[in-house]
C-alpha positions in Angstrom: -5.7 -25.5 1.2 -3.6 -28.5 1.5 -6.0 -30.6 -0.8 -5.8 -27.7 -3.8 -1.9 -27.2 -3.5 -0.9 -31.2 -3.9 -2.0 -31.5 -7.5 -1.1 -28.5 -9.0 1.5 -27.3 -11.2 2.6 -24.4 -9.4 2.0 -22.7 -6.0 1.9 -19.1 -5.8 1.7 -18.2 -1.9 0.9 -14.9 -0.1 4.0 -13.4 1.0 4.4 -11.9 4.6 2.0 -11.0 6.5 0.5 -14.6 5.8 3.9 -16.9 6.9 2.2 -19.4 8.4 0.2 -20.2 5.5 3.3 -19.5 3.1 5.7 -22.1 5.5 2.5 -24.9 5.5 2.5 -24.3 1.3 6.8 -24.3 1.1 6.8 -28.0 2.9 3.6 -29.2 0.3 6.1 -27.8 -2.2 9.4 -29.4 -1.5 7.7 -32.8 -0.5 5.5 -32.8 -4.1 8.4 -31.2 -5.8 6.0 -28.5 -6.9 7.7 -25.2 -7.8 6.5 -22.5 -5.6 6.1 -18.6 -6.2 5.8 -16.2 -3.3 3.5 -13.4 -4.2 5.1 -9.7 -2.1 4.1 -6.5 -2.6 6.4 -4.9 -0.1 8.4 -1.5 -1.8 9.8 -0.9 1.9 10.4 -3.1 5.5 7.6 -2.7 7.9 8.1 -1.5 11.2 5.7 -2.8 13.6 6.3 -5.2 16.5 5.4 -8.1 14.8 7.5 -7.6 11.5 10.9 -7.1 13.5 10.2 -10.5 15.1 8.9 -12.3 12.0 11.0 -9.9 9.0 14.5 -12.0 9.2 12.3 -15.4 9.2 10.8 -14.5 6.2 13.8 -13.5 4.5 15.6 -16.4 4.9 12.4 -18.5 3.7 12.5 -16.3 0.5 15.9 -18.1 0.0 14.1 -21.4 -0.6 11.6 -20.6 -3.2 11.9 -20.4 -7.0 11.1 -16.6 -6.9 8.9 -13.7 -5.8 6.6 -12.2 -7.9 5.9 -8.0 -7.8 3.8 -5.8 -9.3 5.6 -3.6 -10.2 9.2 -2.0 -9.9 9.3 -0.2 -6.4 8.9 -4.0 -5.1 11.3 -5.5 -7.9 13.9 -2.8 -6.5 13.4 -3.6 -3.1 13.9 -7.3 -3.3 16.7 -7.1 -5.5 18.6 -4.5 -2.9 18.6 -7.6 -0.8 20.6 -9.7 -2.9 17.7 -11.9 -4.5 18.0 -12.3 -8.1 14.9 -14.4 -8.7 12.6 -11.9 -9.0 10.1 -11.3 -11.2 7.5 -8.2 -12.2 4.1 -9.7 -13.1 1.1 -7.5 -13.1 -2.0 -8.7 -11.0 -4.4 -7.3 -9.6 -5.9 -8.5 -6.3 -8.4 -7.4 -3.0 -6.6 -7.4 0.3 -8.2 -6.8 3.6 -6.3 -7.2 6.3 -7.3 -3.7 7.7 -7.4 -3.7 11.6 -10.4 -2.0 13.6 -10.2 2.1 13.8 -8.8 2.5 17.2 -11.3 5.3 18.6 -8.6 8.1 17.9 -10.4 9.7 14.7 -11.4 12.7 16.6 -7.3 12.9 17.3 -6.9 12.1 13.8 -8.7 15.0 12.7 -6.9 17.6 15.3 -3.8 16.4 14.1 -4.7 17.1 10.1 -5.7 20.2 10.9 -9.7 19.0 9.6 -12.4 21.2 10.7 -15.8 19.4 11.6 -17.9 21.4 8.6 -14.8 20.6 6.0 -15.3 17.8 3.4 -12.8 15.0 2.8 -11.5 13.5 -0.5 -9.3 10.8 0.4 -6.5 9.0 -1.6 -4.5 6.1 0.1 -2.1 4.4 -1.5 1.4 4.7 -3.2 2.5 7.9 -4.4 4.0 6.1 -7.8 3.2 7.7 -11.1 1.5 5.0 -12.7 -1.5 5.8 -9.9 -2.3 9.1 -11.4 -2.2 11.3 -8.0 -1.6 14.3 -10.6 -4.7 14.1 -12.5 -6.7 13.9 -8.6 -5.0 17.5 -8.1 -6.0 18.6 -10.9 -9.2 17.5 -10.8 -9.5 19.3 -6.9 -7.7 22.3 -8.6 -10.7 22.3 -10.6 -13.3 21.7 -8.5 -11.8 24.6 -5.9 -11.6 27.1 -8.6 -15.2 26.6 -9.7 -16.4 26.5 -6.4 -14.6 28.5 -4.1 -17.2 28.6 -1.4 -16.3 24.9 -0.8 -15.4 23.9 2.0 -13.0 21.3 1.0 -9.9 19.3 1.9 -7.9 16.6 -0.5 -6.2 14.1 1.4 -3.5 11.9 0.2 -2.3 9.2 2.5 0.9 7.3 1.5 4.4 8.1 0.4 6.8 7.2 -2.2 8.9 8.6 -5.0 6.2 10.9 -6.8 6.2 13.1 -3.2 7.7 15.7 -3.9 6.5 16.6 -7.7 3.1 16.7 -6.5 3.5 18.7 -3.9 5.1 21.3 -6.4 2.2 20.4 -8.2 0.1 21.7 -5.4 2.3 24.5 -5.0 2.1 25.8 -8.8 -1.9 25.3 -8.6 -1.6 27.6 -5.3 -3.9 24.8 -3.7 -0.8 23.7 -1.1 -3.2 24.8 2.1 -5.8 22.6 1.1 -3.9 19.3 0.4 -3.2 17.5 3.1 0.1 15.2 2.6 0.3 12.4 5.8 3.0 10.5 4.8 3.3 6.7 5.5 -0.1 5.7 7.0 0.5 2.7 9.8 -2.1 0.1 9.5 -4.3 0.7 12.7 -4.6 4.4 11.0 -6.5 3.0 7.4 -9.8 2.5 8.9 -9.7 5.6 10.7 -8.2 7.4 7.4 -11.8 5.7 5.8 -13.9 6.9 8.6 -13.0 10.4 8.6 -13.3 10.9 4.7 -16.7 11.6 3.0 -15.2 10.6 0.1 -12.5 8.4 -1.6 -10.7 8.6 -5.0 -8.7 6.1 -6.9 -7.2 6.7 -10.4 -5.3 3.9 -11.6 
């Protein structure tokens, strides 16, 4: 890594959870005089263990960089409620997988959804933000139910954010509210599990 960053341009580094590697490419930076990019896509502050212990750190390293690219504008907002005014929205599209090992709790998982052993499972995961199309997957299942109403079917949509609540009216005006399942934020040891216990997973972009 240290070889590819010293002649380049510009750095763009992974922003938190990868400090290490983003505090190794900020010191390759300042000593090259190479201006340095951290890439976050954090719309919220996480709230494990590790992230109250290494959160303030990276904050104040943020202060050091030329700015912080985001995706869109539920991360742009975020950082700039902080104070930071180099900030930038640049749209990129990358795979992350950083998922941690399924626990051994999906049986609990499914008890605590309410999901029967016979019952199939759409799954969405991700943000609830308009430009991910969660409406058109319930209306899609609105479909699918109504054509099919011996299915034995369950739509699950893991995450939150700001599209919450007009897609649960959504569900509510299709009269398919008992068969959507809405779980809120989804903690990371949780994904896997989330993957394990659907038979099938839908992503609309």
């Amino acid at each position: 890594m240290i070889k590819k960053a010293v002649d380049k341009d510009i750095i763009v580094a992974l922003g938190f959870p990868a400090l290490l590697e983003s505090v190794l490419l900020m010191l390759i930076a300042k000593i090259h005089k190479i201006p340095i990019f951290v890439r976050d896509t954090h719309w919220y502050w996480p709230q494990t263990r590790l992230s109250k212990i290494l959160w303030p750190i990276y904050f104040k390293l943020l202060k050091h960089v030329d700015g912080i690219l985001c995706p869109g504008i539920a991360s742009y907002t975020y950082w700039r409620s902080f104070g930071f005014s180099n900030v930038y929205v640049i749209h990129y599209y990358a795979l992350e997988a950083f998922m941690v090992e399924c626990a051994n709790y999906e049986d609990e998982l499914r008890r605590k959804l309410g999901v029967k052993d016979d019952e199939i499972i759409i799954l969405y995961l991700g943000r609830l933000v308009r430009k991910k199309g969660v409406n058109n997957i319930i209306s899609a299942f609105h479909k699918l139910v109504s054509n099919n109403p011996n299915y034995r079917v369950k739509l699950l949509i893991a995450g939150e954010g700001p599209e919450r609540r007009k897609l649960e009216k959504l569900c509510d005006q299709l009269r398919i509210s008992k068969s959507v399942l809405f779980t809120g934020p989804v903690p990371e040891k949780q994904k896997k599990c989330l993957y394990k216990l659907a038979n099938i997973f839908v992503y609309v972009p």
